[in-house]
C-alpha positions in Angstrom: -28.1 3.2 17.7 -26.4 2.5 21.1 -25.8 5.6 22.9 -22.0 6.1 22.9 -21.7 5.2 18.9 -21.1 7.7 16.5 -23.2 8.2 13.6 -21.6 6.5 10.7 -22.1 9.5 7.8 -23.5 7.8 5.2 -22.4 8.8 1.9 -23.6 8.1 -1.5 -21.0 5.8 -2.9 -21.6 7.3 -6.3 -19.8 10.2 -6.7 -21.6 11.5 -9.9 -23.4 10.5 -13.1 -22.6 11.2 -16.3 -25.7 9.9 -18.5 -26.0 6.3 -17.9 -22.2 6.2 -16.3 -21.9 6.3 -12.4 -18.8 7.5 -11.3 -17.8 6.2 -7.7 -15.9 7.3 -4.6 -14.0 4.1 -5.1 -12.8 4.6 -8.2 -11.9 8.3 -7.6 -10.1 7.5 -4.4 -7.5 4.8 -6.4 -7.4 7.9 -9.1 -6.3 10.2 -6.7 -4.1 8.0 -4.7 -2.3 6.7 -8.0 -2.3 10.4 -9.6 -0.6 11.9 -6.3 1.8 9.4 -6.2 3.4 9.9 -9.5 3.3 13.5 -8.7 5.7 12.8 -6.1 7.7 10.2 -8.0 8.5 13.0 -10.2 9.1 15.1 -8.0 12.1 12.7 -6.0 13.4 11.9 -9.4 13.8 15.3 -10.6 15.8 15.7 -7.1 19.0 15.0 -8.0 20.6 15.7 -3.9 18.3 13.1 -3.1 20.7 11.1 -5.3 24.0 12.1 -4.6 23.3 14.0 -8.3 22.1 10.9 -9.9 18.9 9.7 -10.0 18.3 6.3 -11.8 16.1 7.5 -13.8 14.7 10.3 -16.3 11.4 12.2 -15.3 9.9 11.0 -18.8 10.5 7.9 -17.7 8.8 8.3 -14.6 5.8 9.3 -16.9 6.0 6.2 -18.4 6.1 3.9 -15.7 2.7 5.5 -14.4 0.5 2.8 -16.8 2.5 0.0 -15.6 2.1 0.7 -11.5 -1.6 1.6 -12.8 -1.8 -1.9 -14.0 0.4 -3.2 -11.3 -2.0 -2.3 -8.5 -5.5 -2.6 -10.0 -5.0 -6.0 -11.6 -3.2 -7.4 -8.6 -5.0 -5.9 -6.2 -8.3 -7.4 -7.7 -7.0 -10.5 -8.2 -5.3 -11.0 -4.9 -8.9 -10.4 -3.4 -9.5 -13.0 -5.5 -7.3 -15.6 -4.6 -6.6 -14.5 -1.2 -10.0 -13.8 0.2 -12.8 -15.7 -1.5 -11.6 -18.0 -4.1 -14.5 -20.6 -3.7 -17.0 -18.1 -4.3 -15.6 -16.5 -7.5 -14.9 -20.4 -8.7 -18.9 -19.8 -8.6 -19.0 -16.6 -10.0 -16.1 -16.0 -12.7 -18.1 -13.3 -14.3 -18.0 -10.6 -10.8 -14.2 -10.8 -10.8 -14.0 -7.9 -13.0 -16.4 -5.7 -10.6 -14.3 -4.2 -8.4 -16.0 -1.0 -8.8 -17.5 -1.9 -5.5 -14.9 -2.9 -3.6 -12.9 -5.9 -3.1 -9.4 -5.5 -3.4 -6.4 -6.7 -1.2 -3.2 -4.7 -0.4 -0.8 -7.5 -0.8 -2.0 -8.9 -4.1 -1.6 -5.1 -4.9 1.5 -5.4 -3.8 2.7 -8.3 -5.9 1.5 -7.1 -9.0 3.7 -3.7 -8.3 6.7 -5.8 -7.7 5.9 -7.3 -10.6 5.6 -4.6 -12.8 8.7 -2.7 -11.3 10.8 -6.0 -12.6 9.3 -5.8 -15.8 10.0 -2.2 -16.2 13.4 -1.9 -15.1 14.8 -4.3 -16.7 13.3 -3.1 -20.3 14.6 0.6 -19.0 17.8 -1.0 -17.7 17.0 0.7 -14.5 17.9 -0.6 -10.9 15.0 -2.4 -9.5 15.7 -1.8 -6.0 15.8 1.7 -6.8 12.6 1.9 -8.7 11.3 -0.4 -5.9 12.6 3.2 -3.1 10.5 5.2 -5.7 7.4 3.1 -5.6 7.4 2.8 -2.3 7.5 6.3 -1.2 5.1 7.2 -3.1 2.5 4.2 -2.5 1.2 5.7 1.0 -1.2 8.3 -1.0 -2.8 5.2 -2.3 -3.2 3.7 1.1 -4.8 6.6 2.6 -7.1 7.6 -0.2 -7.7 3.5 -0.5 -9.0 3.7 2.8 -11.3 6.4 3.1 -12.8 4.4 0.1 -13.4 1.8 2.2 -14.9 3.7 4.6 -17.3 5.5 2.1 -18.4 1.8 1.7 -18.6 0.8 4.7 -16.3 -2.0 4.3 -13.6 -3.6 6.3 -15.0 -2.6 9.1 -13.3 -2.9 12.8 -14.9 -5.4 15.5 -17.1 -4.5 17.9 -16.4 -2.1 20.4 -17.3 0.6 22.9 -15.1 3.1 22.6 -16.6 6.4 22.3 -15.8 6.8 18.8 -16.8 3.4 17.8 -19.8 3.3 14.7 -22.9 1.3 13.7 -21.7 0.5 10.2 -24.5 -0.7 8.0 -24.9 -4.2 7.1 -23.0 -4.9 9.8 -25.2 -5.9 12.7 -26.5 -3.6 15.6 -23.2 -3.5 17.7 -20.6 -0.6 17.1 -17.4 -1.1 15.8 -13.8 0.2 15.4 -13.4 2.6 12.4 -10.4 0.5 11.8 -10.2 2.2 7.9 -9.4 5.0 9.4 -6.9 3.7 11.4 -5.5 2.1 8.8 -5.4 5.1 6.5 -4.0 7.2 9.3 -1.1 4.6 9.7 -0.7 3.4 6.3 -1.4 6.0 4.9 0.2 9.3 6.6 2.3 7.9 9.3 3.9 5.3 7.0 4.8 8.4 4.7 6.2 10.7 7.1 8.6 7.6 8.3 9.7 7.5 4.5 10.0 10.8 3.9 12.6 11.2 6.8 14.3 8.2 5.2 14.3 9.9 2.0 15.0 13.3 2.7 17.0 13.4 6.2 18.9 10.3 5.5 20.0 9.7 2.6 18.0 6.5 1.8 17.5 6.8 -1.5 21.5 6.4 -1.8 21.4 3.0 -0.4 19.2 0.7 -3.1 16.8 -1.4 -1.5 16.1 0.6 1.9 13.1 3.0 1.2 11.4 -0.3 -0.2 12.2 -2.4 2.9 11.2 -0.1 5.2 8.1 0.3 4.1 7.2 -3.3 3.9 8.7 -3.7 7.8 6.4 -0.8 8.8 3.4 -1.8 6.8 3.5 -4.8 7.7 3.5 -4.0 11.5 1.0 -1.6 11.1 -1.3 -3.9 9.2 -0.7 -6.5 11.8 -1.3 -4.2 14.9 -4.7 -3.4 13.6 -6.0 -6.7 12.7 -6.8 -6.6 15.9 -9.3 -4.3 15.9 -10.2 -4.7 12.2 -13.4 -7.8 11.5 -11.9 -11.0 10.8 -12.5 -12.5 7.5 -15.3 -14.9 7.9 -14.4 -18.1 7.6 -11.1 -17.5 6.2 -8.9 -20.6 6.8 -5.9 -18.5 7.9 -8.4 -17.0 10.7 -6.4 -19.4 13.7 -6.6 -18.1 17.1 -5.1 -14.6 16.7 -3.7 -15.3 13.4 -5.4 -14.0 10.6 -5.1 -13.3 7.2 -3.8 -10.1 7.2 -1.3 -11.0 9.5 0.0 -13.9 7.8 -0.2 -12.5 4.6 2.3 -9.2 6.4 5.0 -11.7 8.6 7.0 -12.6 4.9 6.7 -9.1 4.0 8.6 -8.0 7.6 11.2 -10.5 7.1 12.3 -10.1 3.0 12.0 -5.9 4.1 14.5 -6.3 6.7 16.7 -8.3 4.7 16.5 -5.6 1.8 17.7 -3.0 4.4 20.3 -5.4 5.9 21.5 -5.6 2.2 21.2 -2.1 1.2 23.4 -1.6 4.3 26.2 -4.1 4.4 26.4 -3.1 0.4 27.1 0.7 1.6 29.5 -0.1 4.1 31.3 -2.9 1.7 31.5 0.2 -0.3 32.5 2.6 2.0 36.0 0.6 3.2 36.8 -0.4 -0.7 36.7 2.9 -1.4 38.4 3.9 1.9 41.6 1.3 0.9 41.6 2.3 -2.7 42.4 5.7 -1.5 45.0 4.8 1.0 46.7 3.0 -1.8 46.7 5.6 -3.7 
């Protein structure tokens, strides 16, 4: 190991055994990150001055929209790894695609499959989608973080090759040390990207203007995620890898735009609002 590289701690990446049943790191970590997050769903919907006293929807319901975000994330995160990442060699092998016990799953087909499932839910709970979009989103960063340290117990998605003094020999992945680039990400995604939504949330009002929460997260995740594909290992032989471009990258630039429309929306909608109401009272 080169002098200046930290040891990379190698961990078991099975948590336990129970009989003939390993229980993984992976596995917990998504647990964890899903089970905190509807913690905190609860908790913002049970808020009700987060709401101007009324929040779109019940805590029971909250409870019940925990199996479909469940769903959401682990069948579109697998299968966005999937199609996103290495199509051609699943084609091969259609019988790994439910292994994702060890890894492989991608953020943004995460992300469409809790988009989906918000639609879906709201509109058989006749709640406001943009609004269960604010709650989904502000409570998604446990996820992110917990998701990454998983990564890192793996030792994959792995950062390029470096010499900073931090930098680590991951195994599998060649002499050379390398960017920690899952912590980075889970540091970003994962506690700064909450602390910029719970301002939103809690200092601003946010939660009043449908829409926002959920756009600002995807405009801030998105930049993160694209600031550190810079230090994070390509893909190999990804066809989106095009001089700096890269997949992440690619796969983040629609997110930026459709979450700065939302809040564009959310915030011509409020003022709209704000000057009807304003002439209504005057003619009064």
């Amino acid at each position: 190991m080169p002098l200046l590289a930290l040891p990379y701690p190698v961990i078991d990446p099975i948590a336990f055994s129970l009989g003939p049943v390993e229980v993984r790191w992976y596995g917990l970590a998504y647990m964890a990150g899903i089970l905190l997050g509807w913690l905190y769903a609860r908790r913002l919907v049970s808020r009700k001055d987060l709401w101007n006293g009324n929040p779109p929807m019940t805590v029971s319901q909250a409870d019940d929209f925990l199996l479909w975000i469940t769903l959401g994330i682990v069948v579109g995160g697998r299968l966005g790894f999937v199609l996103f990442y290495e199509p051609s060699y699943y084609w091969q092998h259609p019988w790994e695609i439910p292994a994702m016990w060890g890894g492989g799953m991608a953020f943004h087909g995460g992300l469409l499959g809790v988009v989906i499932a918000v639609a879906i839910f709201a509109w058989r709970k006749n709640i406001n989608p943009l609004s269960l979009g604010d709650i989904a989103s502000a409570s998604t960063p446990f996820g992110l973080l917990f998701g990454r340290l998983a990564n890192f117990i793996n030792g994959e998605v792995y950062g390029r090759t470096t010499d900073v003094p931090w930098a680590m020999v991951f195994p599998g992945a060649g002499d050379e040390p390398r960017h920690p680039s899952q912590l980075y990400e889970g540091l970003l995604e994962g506690v700064v990207l909450f602390i910029i939504l719970r301002i939103a949330t809690h200092r601003f009002g946010a939660l009043n203007r449908p829409g926002t929460v959920f756009g600002l997260f995807l405009v801030f995740y998105g930049i993160f995620r694209s600031v550190l594909e810079f230090v994070r290992a390509p893909h190999p032989d990804h066809p989106l890898d095009i001089g700096i471009l890269t997949p992440g990258i690619a796969y983040s630039i629609p997110m930026i735009a459709i979450g700065l429309w939302l809040i564009w929306r959310a915030h011509r909608k409020a003022a709209n609002e704000t000057v009807a109401a304003k002439e209504s009272a005057d003619a009064a």
